[in-house]
N, C-alpha and C positions, 0 to 999 in steps of 0.2 A: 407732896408729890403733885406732879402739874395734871391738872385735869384732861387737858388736851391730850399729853403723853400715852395718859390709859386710854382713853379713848381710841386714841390712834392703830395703839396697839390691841386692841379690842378689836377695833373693825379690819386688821388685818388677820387675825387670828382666824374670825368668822369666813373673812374671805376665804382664806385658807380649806377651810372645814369644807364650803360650799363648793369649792373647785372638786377637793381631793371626792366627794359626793356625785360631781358631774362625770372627772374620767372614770367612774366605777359602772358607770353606764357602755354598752358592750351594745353594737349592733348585732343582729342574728348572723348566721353565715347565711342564708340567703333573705336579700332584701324583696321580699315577695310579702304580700297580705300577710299569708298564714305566719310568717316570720315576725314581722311588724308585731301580728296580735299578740306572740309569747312574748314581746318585749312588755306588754301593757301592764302586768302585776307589778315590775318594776318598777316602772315609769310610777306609776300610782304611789306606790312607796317612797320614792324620789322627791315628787313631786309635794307628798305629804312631808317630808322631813324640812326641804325648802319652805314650805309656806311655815310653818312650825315656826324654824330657826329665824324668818325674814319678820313674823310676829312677836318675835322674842326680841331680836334689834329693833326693831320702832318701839317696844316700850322700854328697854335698854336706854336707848336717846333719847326720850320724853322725862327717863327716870334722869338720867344726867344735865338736863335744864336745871334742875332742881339745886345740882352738887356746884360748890362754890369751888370745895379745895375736898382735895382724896387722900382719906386716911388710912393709915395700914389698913383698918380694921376691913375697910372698903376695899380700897386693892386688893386683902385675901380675900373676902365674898366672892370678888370680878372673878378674880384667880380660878376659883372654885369652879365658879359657872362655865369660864373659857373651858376648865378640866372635863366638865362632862359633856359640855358642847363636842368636846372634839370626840366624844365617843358615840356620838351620831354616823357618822360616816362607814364606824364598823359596823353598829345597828340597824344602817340602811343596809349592808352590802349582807347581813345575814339573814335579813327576813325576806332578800331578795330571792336571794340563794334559797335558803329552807323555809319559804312559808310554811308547811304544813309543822314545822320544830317549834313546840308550845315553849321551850325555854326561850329559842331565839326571839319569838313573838313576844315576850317579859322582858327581854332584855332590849328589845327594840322602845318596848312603851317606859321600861324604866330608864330610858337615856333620856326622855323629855322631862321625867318630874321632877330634874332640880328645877325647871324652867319656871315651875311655877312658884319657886319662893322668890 
């Protein structure tokens, strides 16, 4: 399998994830201070799942200097990681929604730990 291939298709996938992440962001109905600020818990969370997934791609691309030629076995890992990357987006948009929902706050933090294998 061609290196570049996956990779290509890796950095559109994440594109993906980070757009679908952006339009879930929602200005207040009024654009005033007090409006602004109820956007901020959001934003926070947004802005933590960005930096997350943007530190997960630069070592993603550090790990891929490394990769000569991609084997199944690798294509299924990537596979894997793409799979729960993309469930950051709904992780972002429920602990946006219900912070105070201790599952959604678990299922927010368990969308980052495949990040760390």
């Amino acid at each position: 399998m061609e290196k570049q291939r996956v990779e290509a298709l890796s950095d559109a996938i994440l594109a993906i994830i980070v757009t679908i992440m952006t339009l879930e962001l929602q200005l207040p109905e009024e654009l005033t201070v007090v409006g602004l600020r109820s956007m901020l818990p959001m934003l926070f969370i947004y802005i933590t799942s960005f930096l997350q997934i943007m530190a997960v791609w630069l070592y993603y691309h550090e790990l891929y200097k490394l990769v000569d030629h991609v084997s199944f076995r690798l294509f299924g890992a990537n596979s894997f990681w793409l799979l729960t990357a993309s469930f950051v987006p709904l992780a972002t948009r429920g602990i946006g929604q219900h912070s105070a929902n201790f599952a959604f706050l678990l299922f927010f933090i368990s969308s980052f730990l495949p990040f760390g294998m």
